[in-house]
Rosetta silent file (secondary structure, phi, psi, omega in degrees, C-alpha in Angstrom):
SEQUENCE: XXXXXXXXXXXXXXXXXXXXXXXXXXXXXXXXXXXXXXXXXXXXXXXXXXXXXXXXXXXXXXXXXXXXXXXXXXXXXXXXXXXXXXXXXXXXXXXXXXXXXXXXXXXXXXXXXXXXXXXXXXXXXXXXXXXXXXXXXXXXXXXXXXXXXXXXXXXXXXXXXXXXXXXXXXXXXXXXXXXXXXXXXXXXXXXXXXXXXXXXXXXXXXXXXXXXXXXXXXXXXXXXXXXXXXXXXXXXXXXXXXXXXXXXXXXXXXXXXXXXXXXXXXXXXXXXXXXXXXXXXXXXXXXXXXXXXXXXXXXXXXXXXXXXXXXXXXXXXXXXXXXXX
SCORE:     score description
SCORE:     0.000 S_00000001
   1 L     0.000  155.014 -163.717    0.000    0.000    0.000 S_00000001
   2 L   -81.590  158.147  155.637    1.111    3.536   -1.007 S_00000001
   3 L   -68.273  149.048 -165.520    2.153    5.667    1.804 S_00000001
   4 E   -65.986  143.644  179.471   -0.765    8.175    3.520 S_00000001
   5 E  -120.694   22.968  129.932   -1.102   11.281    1.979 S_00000001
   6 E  -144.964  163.440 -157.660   -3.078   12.342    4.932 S_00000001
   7 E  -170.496  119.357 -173.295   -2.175   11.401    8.453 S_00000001
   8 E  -112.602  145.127  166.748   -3.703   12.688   11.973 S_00000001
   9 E  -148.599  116.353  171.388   -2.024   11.717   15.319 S_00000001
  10 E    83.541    2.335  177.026   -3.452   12.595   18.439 S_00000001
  11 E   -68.137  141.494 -135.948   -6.167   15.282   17.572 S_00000001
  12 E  -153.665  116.815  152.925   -7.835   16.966   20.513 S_00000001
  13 E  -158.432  133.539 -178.449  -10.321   19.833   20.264 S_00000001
  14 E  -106.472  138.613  160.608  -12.605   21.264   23.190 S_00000001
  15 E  -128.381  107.726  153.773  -15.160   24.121   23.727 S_00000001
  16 L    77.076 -146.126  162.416  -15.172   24.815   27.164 S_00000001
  17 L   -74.724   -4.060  162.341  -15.739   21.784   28.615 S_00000001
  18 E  -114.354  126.159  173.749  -16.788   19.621   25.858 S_00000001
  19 E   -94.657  135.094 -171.315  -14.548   17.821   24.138 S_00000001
  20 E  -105.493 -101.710 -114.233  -15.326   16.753   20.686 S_00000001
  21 E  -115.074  126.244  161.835  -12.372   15.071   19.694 S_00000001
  22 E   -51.227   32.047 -156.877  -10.289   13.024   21.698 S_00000001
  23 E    70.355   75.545  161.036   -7.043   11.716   20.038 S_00000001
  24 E  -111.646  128.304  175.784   -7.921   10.980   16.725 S_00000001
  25 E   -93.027  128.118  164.427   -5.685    8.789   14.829 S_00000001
  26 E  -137.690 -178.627  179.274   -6.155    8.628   11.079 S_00000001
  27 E  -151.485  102.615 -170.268   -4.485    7.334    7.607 S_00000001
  28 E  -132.095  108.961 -173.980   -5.808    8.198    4.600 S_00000001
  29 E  -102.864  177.193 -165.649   -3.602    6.776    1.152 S_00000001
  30 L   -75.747  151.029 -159.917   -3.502    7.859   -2.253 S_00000001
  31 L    76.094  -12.626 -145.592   -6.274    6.595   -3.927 S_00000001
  32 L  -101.240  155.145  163.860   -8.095    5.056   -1.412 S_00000001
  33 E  -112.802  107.815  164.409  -11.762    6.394   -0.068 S_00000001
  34 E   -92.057  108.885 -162.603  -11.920    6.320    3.447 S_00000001
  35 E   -86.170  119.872  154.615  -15.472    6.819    5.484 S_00000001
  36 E   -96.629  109.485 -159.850  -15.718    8.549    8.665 S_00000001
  37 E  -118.073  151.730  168.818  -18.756    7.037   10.129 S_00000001
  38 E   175.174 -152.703 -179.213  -20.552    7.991   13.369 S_00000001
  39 L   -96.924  168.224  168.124  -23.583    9.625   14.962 S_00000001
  40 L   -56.859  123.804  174.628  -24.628   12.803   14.994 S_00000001
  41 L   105.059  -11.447 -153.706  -22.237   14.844   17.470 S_00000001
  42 L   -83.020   -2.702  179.673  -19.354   12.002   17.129 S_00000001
  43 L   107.255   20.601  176.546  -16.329   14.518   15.588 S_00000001
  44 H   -80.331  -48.640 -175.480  -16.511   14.136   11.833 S_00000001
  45 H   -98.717   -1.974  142.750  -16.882   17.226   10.536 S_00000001
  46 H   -67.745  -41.590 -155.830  -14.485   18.772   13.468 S_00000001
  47 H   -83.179  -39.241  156.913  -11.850   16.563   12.283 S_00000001
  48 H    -5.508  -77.461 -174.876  -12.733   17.476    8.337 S_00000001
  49 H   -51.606  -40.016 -150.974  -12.541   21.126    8.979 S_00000001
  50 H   -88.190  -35.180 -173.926   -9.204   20.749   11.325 S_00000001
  51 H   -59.965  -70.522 -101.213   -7.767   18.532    7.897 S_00000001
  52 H  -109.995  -19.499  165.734   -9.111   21.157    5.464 S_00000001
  53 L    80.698   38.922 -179.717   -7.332   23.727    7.700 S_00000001
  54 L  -104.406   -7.733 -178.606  -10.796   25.748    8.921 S_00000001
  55 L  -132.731  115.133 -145.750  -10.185   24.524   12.117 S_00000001
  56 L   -96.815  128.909  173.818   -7.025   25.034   14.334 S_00000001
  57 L   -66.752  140.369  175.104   -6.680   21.993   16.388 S_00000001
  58 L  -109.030   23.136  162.562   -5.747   22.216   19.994 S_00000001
  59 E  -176.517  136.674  166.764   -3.509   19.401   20.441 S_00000001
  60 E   127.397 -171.471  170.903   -2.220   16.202   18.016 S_00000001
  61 E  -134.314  178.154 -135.510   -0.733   16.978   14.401 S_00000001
  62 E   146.187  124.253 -176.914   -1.903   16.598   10.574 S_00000001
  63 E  -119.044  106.229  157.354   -0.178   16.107    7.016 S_00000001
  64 E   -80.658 -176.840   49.678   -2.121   16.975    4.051 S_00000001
  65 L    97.770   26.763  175.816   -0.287   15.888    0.513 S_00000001
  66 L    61.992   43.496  177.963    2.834   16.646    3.415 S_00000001
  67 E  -155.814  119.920 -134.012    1.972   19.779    4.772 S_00000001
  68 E   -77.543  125.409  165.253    1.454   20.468    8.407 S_00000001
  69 L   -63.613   -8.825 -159.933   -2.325   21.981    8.431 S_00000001
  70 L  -122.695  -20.963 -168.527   -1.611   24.677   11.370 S_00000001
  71 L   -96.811  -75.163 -156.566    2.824   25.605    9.841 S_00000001
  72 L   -98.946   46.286  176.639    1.548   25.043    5.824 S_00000001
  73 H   -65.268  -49.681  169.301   -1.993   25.695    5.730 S_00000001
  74 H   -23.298  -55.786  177.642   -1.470   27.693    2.142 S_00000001
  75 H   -83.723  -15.279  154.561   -0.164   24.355    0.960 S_00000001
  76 H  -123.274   43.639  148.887   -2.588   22.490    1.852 S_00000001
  77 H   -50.269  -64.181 -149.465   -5.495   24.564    0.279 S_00000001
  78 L   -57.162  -13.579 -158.453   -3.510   24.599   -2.951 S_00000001
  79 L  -117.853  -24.501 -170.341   -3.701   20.195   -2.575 S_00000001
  80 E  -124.132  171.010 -177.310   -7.507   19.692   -1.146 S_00000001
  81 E  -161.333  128.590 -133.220  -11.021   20.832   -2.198 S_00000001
  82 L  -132.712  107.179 -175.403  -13.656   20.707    0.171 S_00000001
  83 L  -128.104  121.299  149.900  -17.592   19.772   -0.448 S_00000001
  84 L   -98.871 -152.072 -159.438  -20.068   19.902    2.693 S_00000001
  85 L   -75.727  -12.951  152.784  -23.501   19.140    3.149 S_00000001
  86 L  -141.755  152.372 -151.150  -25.018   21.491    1.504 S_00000001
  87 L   -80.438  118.472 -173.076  -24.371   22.676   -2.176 S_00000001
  88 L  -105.125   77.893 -164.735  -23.296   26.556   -2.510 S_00000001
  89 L  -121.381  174.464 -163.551  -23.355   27.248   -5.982 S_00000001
  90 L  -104.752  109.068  168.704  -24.740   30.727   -7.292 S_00000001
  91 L   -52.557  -12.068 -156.854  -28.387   30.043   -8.191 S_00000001
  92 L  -119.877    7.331  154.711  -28.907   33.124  -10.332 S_00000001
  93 L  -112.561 -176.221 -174.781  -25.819   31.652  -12.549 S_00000001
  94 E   -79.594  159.559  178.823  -26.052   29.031  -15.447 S_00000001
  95 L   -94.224  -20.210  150.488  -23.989   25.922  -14.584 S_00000001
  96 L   -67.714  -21.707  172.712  -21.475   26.579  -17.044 S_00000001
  97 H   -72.956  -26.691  178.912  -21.311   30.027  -15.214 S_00000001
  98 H  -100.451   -9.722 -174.167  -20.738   28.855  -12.111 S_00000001
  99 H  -114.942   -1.085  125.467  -17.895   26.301  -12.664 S_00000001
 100 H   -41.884  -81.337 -170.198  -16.534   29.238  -15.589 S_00000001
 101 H   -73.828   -5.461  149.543  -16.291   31.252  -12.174 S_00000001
 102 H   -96.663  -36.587  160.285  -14.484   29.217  -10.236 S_00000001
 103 H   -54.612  -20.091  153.835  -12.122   27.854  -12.310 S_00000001
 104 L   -86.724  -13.418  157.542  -11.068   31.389  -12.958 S_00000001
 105 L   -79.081  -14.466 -166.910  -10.479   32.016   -9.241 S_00000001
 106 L   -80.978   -3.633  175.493   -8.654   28.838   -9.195 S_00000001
 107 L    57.969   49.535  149.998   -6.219   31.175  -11.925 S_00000001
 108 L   -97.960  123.285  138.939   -6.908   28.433  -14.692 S_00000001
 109 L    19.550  141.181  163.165   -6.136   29.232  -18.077 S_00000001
 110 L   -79.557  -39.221 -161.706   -8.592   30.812  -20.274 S_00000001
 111 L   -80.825  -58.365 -163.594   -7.917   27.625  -22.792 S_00000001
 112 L   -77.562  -32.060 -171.219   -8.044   25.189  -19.455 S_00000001
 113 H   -84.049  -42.317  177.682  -11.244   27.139  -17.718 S_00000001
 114 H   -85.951   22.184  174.898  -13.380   25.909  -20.865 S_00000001
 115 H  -120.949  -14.180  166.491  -12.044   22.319  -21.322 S_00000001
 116 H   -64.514  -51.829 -171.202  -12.284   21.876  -17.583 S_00000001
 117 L   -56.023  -38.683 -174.478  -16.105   23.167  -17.222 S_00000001
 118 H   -56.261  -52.466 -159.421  -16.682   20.824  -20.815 S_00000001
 119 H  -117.382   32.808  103.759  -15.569   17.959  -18.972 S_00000001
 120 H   -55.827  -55.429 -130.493  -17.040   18.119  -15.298 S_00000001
 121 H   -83.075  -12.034 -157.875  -20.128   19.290  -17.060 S_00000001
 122 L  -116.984  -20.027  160.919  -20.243   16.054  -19.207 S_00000001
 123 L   -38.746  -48.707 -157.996  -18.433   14.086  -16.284 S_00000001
 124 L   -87.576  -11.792 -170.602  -21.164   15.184  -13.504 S_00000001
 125 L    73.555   23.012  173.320  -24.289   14.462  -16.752 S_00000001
 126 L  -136.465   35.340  175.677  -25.129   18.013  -16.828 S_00000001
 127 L   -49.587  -44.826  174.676  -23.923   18.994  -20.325 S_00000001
 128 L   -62.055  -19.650 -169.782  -28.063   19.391  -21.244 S_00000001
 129 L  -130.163   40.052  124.891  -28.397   21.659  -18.480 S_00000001
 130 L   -47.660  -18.072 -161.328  -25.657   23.744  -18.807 S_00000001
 131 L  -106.317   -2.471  177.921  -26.767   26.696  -20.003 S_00000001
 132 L   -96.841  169.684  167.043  -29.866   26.958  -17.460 S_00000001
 133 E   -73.335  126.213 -169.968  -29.880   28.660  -14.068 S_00000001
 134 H   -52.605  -11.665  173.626  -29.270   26.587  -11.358 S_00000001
 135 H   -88.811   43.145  173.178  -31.802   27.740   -9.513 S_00000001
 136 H  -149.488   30.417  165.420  -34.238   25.287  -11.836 S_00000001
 137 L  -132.273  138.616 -164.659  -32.121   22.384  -11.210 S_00000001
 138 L   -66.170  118.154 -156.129  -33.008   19.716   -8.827 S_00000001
 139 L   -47.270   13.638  148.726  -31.170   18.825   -5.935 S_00000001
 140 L   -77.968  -57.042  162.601  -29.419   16.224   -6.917 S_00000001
 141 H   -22.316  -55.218  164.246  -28.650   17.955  -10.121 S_00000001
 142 H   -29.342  -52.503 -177.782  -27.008   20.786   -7.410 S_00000001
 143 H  -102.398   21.375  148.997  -24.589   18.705   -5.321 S_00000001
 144 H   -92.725   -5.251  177.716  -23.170   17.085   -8.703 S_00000001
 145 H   -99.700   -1.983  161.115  -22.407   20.907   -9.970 S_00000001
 146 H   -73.604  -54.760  170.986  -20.923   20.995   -6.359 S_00000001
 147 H   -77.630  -33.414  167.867  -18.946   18.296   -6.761 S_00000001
 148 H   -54.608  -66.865  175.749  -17.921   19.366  -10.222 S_00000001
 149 H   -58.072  -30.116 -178.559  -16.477   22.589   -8.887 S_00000001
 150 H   -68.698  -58.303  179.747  -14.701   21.048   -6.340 S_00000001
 151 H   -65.796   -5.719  170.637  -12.598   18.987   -8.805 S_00000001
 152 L   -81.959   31.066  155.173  -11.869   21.562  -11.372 S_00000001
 153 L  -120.566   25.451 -149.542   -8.322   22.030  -10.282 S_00000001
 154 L    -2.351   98.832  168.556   -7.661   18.415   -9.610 S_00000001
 155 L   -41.366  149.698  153.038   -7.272   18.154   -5.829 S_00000001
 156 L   -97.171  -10.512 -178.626   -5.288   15.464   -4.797 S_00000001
 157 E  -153.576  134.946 -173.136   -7.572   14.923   -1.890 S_00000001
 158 E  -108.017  126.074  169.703  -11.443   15.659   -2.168 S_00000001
 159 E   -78.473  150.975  146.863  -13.188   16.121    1.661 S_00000001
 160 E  -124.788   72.557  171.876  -16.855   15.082    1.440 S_00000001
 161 E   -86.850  115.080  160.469  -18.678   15.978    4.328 S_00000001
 162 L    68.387   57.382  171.904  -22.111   14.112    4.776 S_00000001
 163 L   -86.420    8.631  147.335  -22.321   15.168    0.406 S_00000001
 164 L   -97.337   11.116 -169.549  -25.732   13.161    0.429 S_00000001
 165 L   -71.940  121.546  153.866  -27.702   15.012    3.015 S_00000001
 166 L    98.084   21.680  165.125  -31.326   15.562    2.112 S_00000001
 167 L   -74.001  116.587  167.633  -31.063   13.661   -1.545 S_00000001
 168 L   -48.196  149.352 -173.394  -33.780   11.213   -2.481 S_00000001
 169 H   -44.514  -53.259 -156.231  -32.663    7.491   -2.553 S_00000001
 170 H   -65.241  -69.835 -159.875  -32.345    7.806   -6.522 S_00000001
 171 H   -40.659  -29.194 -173.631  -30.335   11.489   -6.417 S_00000001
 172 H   -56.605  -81.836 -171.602  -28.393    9.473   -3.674 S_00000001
 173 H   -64.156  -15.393  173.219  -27.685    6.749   -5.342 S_00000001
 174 H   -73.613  -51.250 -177.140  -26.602    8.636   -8.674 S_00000001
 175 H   -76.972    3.632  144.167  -24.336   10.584   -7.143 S_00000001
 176 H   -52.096  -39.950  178.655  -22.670    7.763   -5.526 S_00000001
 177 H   -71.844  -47.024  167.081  -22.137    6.286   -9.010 S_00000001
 178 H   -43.935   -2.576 -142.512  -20.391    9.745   -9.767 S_00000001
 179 H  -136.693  -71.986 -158.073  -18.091    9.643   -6.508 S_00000001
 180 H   -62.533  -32.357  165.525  -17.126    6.094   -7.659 S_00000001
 181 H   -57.091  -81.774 -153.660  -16.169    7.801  -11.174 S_00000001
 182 H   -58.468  -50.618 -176.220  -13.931   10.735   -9.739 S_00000001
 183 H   -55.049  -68.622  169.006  -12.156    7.448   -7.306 S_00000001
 184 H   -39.357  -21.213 -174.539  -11.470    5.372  -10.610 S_00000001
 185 H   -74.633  -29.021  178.713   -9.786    8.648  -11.890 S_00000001
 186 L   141.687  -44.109  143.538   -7.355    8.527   -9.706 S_00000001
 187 L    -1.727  118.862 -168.802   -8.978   10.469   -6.337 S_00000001
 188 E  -103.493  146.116 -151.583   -8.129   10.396   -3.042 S_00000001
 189 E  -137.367  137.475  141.428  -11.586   10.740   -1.158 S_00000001
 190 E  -113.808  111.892 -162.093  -12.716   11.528    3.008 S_00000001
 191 E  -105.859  137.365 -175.774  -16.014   10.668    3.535 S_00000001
 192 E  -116.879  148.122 -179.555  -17.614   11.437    6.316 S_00000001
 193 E  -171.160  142.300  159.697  -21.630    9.982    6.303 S_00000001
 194 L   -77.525  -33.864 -159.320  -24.722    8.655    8.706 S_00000001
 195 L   -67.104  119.987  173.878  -25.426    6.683    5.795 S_00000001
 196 H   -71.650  -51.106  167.590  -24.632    3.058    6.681 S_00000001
 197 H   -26.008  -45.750  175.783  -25.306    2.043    2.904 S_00000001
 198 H   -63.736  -71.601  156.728  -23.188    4.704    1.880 S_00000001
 199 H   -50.387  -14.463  170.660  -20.350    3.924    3.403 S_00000001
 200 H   -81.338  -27.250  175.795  -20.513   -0.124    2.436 S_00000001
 201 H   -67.677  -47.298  172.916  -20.604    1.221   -1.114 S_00000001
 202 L   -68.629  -50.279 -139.667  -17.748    3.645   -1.284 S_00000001
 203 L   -86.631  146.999  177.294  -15.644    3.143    1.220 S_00000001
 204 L  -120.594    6.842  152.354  -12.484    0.864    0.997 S_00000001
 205 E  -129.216  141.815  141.488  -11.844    1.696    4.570 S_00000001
 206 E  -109.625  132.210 -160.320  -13.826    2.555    7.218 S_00000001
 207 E  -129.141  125.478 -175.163  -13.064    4.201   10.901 S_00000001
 208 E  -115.321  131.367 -144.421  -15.971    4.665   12.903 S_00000001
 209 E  -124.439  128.428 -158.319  -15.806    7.633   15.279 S_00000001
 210 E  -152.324  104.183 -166.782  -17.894    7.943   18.722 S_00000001
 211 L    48.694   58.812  122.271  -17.535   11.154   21.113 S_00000001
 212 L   113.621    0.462  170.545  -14.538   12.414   19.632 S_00000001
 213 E  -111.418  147.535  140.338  -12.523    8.468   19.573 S_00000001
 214 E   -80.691  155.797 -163.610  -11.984    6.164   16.946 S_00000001
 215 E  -145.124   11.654  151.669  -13.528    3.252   18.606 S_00000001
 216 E   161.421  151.261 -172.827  -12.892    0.502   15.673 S_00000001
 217 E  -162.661  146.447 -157.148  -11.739    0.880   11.713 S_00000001
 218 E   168.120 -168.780 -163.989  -11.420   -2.053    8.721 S_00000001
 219 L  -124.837  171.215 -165.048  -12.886   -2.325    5.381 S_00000001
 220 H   -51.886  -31.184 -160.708  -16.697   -3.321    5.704 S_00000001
 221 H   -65.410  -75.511 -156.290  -16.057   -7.314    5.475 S_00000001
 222 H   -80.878  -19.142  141.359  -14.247   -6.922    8.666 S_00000001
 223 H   -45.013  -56.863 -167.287  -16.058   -4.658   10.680 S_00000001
 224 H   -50.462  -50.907 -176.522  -19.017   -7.209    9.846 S_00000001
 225 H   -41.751  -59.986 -161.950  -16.938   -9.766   10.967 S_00000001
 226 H   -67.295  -13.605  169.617  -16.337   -8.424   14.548 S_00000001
 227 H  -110.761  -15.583  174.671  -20.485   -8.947   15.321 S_00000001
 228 L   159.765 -166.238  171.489  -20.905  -12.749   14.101 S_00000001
 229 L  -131.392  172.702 -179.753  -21.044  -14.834   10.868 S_00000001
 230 L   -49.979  124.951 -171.033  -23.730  -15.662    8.567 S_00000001
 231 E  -143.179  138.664  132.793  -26.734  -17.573   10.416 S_00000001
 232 E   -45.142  134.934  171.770  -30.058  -18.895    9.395 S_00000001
 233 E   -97.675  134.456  160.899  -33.008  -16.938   11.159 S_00000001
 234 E  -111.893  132.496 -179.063  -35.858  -18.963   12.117 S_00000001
 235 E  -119.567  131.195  165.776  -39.108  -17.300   13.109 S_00000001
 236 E   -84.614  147.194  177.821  -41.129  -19.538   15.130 S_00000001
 237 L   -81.937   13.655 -179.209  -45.065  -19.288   15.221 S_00000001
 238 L  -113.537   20.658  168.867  -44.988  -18.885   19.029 S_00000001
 239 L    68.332  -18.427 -161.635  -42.883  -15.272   17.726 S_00000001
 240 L   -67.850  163.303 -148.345  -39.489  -16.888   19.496 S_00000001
 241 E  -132.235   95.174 -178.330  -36.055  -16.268   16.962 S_00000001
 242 E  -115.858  150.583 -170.556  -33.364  -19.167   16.547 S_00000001
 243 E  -108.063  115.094  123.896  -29.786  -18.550   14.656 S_00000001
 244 E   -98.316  105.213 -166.270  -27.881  -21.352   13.088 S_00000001
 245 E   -44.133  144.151 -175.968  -24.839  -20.315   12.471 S_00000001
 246 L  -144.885  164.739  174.633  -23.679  -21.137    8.550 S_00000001
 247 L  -110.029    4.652  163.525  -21.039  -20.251    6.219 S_00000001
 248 L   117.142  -18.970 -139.785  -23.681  -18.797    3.045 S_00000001
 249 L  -106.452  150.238 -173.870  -23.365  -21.558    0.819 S_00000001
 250 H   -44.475  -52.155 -166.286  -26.494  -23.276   -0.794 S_00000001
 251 H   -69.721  -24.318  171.057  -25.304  -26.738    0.395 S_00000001
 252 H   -66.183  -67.589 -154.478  -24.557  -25.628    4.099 S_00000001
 253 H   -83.864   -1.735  171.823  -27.755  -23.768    4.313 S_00000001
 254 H   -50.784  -65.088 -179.751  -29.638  -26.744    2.002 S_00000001
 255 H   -64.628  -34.554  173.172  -28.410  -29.363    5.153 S_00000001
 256 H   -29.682  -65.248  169.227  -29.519  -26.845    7.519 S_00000001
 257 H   -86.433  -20.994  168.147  -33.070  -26.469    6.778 S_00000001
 258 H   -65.540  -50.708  179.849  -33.189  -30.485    5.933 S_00000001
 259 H   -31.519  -64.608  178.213  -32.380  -30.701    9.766 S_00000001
 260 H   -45.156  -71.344  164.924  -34.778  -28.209   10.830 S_00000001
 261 H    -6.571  -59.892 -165.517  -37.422  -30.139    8.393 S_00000001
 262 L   -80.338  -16.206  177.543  -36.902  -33.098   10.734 S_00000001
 263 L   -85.202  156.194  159.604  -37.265  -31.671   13.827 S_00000001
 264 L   -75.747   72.877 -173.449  -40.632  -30.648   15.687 S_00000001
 265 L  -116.528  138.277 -178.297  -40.159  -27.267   14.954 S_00000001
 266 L   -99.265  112.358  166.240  -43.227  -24.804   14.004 S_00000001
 267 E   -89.898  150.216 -170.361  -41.243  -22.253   11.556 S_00000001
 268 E  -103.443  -70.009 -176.375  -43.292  -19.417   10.443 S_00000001
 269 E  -154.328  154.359  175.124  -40.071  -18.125    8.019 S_00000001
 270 E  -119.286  141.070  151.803  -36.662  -18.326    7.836 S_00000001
 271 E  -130.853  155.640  156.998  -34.018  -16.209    6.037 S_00000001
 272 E   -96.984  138.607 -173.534  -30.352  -16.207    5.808 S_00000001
 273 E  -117.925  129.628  158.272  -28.741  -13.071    7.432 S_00000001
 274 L   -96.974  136.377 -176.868  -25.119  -11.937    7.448 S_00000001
 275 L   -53.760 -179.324 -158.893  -24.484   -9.070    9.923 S_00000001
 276 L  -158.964  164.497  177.442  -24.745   -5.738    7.817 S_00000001
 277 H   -57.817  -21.145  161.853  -23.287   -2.303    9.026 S_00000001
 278 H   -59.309  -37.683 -142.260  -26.210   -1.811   11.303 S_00000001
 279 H   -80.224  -30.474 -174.779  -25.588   -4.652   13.314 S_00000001
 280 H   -64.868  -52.748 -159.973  -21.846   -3.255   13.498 S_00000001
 281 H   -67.115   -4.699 -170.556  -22.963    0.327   14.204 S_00000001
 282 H   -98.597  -22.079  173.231  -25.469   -0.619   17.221 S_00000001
 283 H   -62.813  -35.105 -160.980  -22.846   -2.628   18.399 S_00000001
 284 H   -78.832  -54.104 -156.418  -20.104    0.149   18.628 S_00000001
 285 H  -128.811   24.053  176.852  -22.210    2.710   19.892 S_00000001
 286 L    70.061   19.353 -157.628  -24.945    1.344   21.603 S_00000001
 287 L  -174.110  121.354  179.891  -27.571    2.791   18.963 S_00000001
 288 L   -48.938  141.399  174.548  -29.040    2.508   15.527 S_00000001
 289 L   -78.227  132.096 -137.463  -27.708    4.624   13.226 S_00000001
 290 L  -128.955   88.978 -159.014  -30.357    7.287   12.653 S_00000001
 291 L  -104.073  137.388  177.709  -29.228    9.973    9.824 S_00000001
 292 L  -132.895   94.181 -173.507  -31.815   12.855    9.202 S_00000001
 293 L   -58.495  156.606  152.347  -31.533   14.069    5.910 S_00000001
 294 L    88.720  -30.173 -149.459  -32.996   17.899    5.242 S_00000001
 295 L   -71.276 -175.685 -178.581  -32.547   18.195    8.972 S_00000001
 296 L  -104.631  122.346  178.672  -31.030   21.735   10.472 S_00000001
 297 H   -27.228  -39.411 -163.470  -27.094   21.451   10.895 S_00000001
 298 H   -68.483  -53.319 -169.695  -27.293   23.583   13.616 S_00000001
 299 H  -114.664  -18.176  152.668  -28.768   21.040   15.869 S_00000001
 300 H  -127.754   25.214  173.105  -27.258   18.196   14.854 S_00000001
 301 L   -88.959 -135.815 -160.268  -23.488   18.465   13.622 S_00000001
 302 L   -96.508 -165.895 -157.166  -20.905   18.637   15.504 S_00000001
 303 H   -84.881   -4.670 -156.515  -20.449   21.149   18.593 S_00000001
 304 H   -90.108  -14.051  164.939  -17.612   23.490   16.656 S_00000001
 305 H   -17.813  -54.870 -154.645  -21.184   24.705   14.238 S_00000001
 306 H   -86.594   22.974  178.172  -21.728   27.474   16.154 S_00000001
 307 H  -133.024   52.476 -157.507  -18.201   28.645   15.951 S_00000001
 308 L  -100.516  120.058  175.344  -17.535   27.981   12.027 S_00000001
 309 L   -35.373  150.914 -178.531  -15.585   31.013   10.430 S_00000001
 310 L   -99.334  168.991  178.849  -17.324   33.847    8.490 S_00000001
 311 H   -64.284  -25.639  172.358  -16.221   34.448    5.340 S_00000001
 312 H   -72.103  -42.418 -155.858  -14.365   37.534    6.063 S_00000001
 313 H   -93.664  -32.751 -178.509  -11.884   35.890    8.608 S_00000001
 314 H   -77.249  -95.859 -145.416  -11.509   32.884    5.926 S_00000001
 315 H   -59.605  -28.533 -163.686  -10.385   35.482    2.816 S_00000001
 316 H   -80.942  -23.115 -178.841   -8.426   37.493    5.148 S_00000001
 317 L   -75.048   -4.062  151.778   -6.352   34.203    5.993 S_00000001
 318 L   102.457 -175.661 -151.063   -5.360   33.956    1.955 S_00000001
 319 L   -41.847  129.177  172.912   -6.180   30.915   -0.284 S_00000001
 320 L  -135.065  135.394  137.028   -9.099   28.518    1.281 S_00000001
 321 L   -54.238  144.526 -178.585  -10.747   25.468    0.202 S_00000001
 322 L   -77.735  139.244  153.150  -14.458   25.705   -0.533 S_00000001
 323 L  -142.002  127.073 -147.316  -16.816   25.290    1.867 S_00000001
 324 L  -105.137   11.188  168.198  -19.748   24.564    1.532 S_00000001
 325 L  -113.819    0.000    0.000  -22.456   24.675    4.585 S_00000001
């Protein structure tokens, strides 16, 4: 495996007396998409911000693309691009207008600002709707011209915090196939999401993050692993629930249910179940995972919200990643 081209050790940040994050150790290599998964409140989108350099940490260290976020923040603007949760694009321009106006603050080429916008716009599917105003495009349509601008200077490392919130399953699931697109390109991706789903699709690692610790991290198989193996369910007509453990395969679960057949057992239904990302996340943290698209940020990110920089104090500090809540 390539060495990390971002790397956290120890990060610690407090308000007063609450501490959201706790020592967080991370690794994030080139190429690779890595999911920061946790509850509402658990330290995702402080440690995001503290990578992304909007947030000055108050103890541990952090290497973007090899440049200390709090000595080299300038370099590592110039290396990351930054999408949150909800998409800040100028409604009252055309979507060739708006990714035309950022690639000319990004000091692209005149030759380079129109062969970039041609290809996000036909990348992201929204070559037919270029030329209308974005405020008549739907929200999914929105966070892929979101996600477009964030890659038209190609970033070596794309943040994505929570970049499906309040998306209908389909808009959801398209731009997931688009995320999966920008990763084949060569994209190094940090995802942060409630979405259990989300993260088994994307993610080729996952570190799941709980008051301000990582508190267990693996690729999905082997989180899953760490709650059981693959069992028949039997539902009895008296409502009681029996497991026999199996290893998946038709002939295992074939003998299985011949037993069961033979026995006095009243079955109602049976399925075979493999734990799933649920069963990991109620394990972890003592709670389903409960993600509320649409909902207001404000009350349920993390606690550094109410202290998020204005826009003045971000330009006066020179070159920034977008952000986007």
């Amino acid at each position: 495996m390539t060495a990390p081209i971002v790397v956290a050790r120890g990060l610690r940040k407090s308000y007063g007396d609450l501490t959201v994050l706790d020592g967080v150790d991370l690794d994030v290599h080139r190429g690779e998409v890595l999911a920061l998964l946790g509850p509402n409140g658990a330290g995702k989108t402080t440690t995001v911000r503290i990578l992304s350099t909007l947030l000055r940490p108050d103890g541990g260290t952090a290497t973007v693309a090899g440049a200390d976020v709090v000595r080299d923040p300038a370099a590592v603007r110039a290396a990351i691009s930054l999408t949150g949760q909800y998409a800040a694009v100028d409604e009252l321009l055309t979507g060739a207008e708006n990714l035309h106006l950022m690639a000319r603050l990004a000091h692209l080429g005149a030759g380079e600002v129109r062969a970039r916008t041609d290809a996000m716009l036909e990348l992201f599917d929204l070559t037919d709707a270029a030329g209308r105003l974005v405020k008549t495009y739907s929200g999914g349509m929105r966070r892929r011209l979101d996600l477009a601008v964030s890659l038209l200077s190609r970033p070596q490392v794309v943040f994505l915090d929570e970049p499906t919130t309040g998306l209908d399953p389909r808009s959801r699931g398209d731009l997931w196939d688009v995320i999966r697109d920008v990763v084949d390109a060569g994209a190094t991706l940090l995802l942060t999401t409630q979405y259990l789903e989300e993260a088994d699709r994307l993610a080729d690692r996952i570190v799941v993050i709980d008051h301000g610790r990582v508190i267990a991290q693996g690729t999905a198989t082997e989180l899953k692993r760490t709650v059981g193996s693959a069992h028949v369910e039997l539902v009895l007509r008296d409502g009681t629930v029996q497991r026999v453990p199996t290893d998946g395969s038709v002939a295992d679960v074939h003998r299985i249910l011949g037993d069961v057949s033979a026995r006095p057992l009243d079955v109602a239904a049976w399925q075979v179940r493999e734990p799933t990302l649920d069963d990991v996340f109620l394990s972890l943290t003592g709670k389903p995972a409960e993600p509320t698209p649409g909902s207001d940020p404000s009350r349920g990110g993390d606690a550094d919200d109410r202290t998020r920089p204005s826009a003045d104090a971000l330009a006066a500090a020179g070159p920034h990643p977008r952000e986007t809540r």
